[in-house]
N, C-alpha and C positions, 0 to 999 in steps of 0.2 A: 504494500500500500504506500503510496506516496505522501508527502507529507502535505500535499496539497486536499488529495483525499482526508485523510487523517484529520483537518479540520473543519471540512467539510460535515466527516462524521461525529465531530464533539460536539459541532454548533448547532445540528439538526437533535440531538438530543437534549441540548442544554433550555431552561425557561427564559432563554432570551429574548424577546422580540424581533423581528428581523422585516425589515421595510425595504422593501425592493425600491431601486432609483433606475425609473427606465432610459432618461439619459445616459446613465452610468453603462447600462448595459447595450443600447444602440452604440456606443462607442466602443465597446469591449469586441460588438458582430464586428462591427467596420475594421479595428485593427486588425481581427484573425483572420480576415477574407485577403489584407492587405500585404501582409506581412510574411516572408516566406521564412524567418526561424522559427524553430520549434525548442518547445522547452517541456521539461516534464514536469516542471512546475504548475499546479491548478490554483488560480487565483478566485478568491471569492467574489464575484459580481453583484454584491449587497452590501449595501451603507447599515450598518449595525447601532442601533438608537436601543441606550436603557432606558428602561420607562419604568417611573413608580409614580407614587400616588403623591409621593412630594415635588413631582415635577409637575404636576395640577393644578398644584394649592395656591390661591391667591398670596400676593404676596402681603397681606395685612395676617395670614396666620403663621407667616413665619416667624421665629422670635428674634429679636433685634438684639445683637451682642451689647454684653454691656461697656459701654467705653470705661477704658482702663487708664488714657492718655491725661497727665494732666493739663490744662489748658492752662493751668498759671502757675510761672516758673519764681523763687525767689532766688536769692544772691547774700551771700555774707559779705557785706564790705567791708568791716570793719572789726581788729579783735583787739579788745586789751586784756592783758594780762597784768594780775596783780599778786606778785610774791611778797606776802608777809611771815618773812622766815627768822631774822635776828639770829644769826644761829649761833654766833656766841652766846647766849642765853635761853635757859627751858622754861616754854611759861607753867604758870606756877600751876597747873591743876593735870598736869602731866607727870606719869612716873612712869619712868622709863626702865626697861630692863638691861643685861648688861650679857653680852654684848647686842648691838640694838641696831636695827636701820640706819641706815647716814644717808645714804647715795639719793640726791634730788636732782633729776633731768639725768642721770645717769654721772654725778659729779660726785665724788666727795668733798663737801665743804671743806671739811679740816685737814685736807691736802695741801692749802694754798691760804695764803691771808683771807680775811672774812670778807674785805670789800671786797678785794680780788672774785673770790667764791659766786659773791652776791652778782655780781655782772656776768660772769660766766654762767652761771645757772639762767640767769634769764635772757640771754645770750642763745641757750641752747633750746629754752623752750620755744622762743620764738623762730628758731631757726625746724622745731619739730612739728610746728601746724604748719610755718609755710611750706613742708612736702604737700603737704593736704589740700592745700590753697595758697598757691605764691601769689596770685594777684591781689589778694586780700592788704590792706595797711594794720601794721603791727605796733603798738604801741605797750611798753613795758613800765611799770612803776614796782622800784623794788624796796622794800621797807617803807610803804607812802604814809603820809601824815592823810588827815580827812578833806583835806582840801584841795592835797595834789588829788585824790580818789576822783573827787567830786569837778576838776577842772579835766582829770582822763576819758571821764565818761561823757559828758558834756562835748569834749570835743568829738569822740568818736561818732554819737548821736549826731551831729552838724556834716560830718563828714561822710556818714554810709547814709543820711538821709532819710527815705520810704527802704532801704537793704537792711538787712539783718547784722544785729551788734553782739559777738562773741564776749562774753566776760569770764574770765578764768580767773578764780581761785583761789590763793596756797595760803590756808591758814596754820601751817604749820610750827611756826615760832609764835603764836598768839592761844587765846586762853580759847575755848570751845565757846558756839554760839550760845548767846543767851535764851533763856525759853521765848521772849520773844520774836526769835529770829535775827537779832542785832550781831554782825556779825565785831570783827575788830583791827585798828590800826592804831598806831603811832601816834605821839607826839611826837613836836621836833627834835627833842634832846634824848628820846627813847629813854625815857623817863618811865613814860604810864602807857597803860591801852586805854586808847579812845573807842567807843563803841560808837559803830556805823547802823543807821538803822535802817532796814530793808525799804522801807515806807522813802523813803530819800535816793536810795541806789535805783529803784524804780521810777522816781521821778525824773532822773537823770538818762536814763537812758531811754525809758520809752521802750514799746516794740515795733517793728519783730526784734526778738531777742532770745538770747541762750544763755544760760548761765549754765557754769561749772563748780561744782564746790569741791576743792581739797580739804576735808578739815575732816575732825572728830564730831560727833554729832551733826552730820549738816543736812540729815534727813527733817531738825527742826527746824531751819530754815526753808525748806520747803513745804511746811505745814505753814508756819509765820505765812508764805507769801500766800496759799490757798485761802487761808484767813481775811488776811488784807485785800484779797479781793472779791470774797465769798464765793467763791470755785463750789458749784453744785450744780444743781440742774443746766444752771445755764454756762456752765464751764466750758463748752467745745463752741459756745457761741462768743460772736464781737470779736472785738482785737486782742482778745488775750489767749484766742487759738494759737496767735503766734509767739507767746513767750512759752519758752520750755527752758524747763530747770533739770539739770542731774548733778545727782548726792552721792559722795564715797561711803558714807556709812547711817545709820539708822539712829534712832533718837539716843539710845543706850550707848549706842559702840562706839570704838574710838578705834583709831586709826590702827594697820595690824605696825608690829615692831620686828618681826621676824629677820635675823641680817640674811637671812638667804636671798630677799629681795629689793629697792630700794624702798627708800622711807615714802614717796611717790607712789608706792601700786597704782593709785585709781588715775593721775594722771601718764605715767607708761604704761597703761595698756588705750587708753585715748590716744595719744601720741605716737608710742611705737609700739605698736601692738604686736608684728613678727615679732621683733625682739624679747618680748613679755612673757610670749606663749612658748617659745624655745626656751628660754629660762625656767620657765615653770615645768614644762615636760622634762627638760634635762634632769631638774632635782627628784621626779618622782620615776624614772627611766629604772627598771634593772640594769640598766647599763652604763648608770650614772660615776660608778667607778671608773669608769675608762674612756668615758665623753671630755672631749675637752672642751670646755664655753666658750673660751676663747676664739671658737671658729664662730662662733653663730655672730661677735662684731666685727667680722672677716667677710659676711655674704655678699659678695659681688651685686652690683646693680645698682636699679634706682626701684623704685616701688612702685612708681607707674608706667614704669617699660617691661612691655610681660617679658618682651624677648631676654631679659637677664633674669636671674636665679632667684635674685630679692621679689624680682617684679613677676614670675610666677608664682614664688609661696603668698604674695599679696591678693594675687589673682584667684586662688584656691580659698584664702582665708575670706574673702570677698561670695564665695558663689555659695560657702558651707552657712555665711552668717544672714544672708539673702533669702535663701531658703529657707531657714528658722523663722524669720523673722515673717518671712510671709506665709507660713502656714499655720503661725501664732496669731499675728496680730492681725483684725476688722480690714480690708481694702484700702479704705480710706485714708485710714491710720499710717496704714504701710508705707502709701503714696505721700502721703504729708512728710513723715520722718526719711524713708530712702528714698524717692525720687525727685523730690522738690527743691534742697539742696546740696549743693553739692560735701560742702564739711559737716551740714548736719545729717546728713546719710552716710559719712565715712566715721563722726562721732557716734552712731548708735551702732553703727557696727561694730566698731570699737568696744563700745558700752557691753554688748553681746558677752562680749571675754572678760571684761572686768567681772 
């Protein structure tokens, strides 16, 4: 049987429909009368149409996908960051164990002079969002008094406009927030802590906004702010859909001390989150006796070029936390946090691993 046969024979058994085109076939006579090769080839002389019952159906009962695209994009313009570390001194509602975290941005303070320290730490954190967002404007205040605070924020708000204003954090050398949410800075002589009140940081900047808290308790900072603005019913409504807040630790807890990591966890795994999660697996590895770490600040590349080695483990760490996230969290939700922008969909990725 030829193979021309042959589907001849499947198709005459099969429930297919079959609609003869007598054009098709007036030309198939006129070629063979024409034509003096021969082939053992049998060609079908039928136009073959599936037919169902959805090919019928007006189109009012088909179902309309739902759009997933979002139509309105934002932008972070603007980040400050504010390190309140003093690290010559522990504030006083801190006890610390011994031997204890040091490393902040991946530094040890007491490597190098304190001011030295204090520039370099925030030297590197800003050099660690701008992988994230280099076009963004970065603006650092390091041990600020309340009025440098208040003239940072102010200018960043003037400057991103109607874009979104990044505020980071590090309450690390100061006392834990107060119940009401008051977080704390400087005087000029580093003297006392002055207590900043959330009610003021919020007037200042406005949204769209993000905050980051590095502290000990700074999950009651974010009750304070739900507070101050009665976050309930109508919480996902008006313009405070676009302030989001994340906290390293919960009303009770205080920051971890472990030296196996730095005294930063919650802002390195924000920041460099490869880096974080190599570290963490290395110390719980069977194989941890014979890993050397020192390769994982060795990985070649850049993080947003897949074609090197950094910027594939980035790329994996990206599809694993993508996927969590959207078969966790409402559409909506998803779309707001990872597609709308760009640092605040690589921060809650991040957050993912924290």
């Amino acid at each position: 049987m030829s193979l021309g046969d042959l589907m001849v024979s499947r198709f005459s058994h099969s429930s297919v429909t079959v609609v003869t085109n007598p054009r098709y076939d007036d030309d198939c006579t006129s070629a063979a009368s024409c034509g003096n090769v021969t082939t053992s080839m049998a060609y079908l002389p039928q136009t073959l149409v599936l037919c169902e019952l959805r090919h019928d159906a007006p189109a009012s009962d088909i179902a309309l996908a739902p759009r997933w695209r979002l139509e309105q994009r934002m932008k972070t313009g603007c980040v400050a960051l504010v390190l309140c570390l003093n690290t010559s001194v522990d504030p006083p509602d801190v006890i610390k164990i011994s031997p204890c975290a040091r490393m902040e941005c991946w530094i040890d303070p007491f490597s190098m002079s304190p001011p030295r320290a204090l520039q370099t730490i925030g030297h590197n954190l800003s050099t660690q969002y701008e992988r994230w967002l280099p076009k963004a404007r970065y603006k650092v205040e390091l041990d600020p008094t309340k009025d440098a605070v208040r003239k940072l924020c102010l200018s960043c708000r003037k400057n991103a406009r109607t874009e979104r204003v990044l505020f980071h954090y590090n309450g690390h050398g100061v006392p834990k927030p107060t119940p009401n949410g008051e977080i704390w800075v400087f005087n000029k002589n580093f003297t006392q802590y002055i207590p900043l009140p959330l009610s003021e940081l919020d007037s200042w900047l406005k949204t769209p906004s993000v905050y980051v808290f590095d502290c000990s308790a700074a999950r009651v900072i974010v009750n304070a702010f739900a507070e101050l603005h009665g976050w309930g019913s109508s919480a996902s409504s008006g313009p405070l859909k676009d302030c989001i807040l994340l906290a390293a630790c919960d009303v009770h807890e205080t920051l971890p001390q472990s030296v196996e990591f730095p005294a930063d966890v919650f802002t390195s795994c924000l920041t460099t989150p490869i880096k974080m999660a190599l570290k963490w697996f290395c110390r719980r590895s069977l194989l941890k006796e014979i890993i050397d770490e020192s390769l994982i600040d060795r990985i070649p590349g850049r993080q947003n070029d897949r074609k090197t080695l950094l910027g594939e483990l980035n790329w994996i760490f990206t599809a694993v936390t993508d996927t969590v996230a959207w078969n966790v969290l409402p559409r909506e939700l998803f779309q707001r946090l990872f597609r709308q922008d760009l640092l605040v969909a690589s921060l809650f990725r991040n957050f993912l691993l924290a």
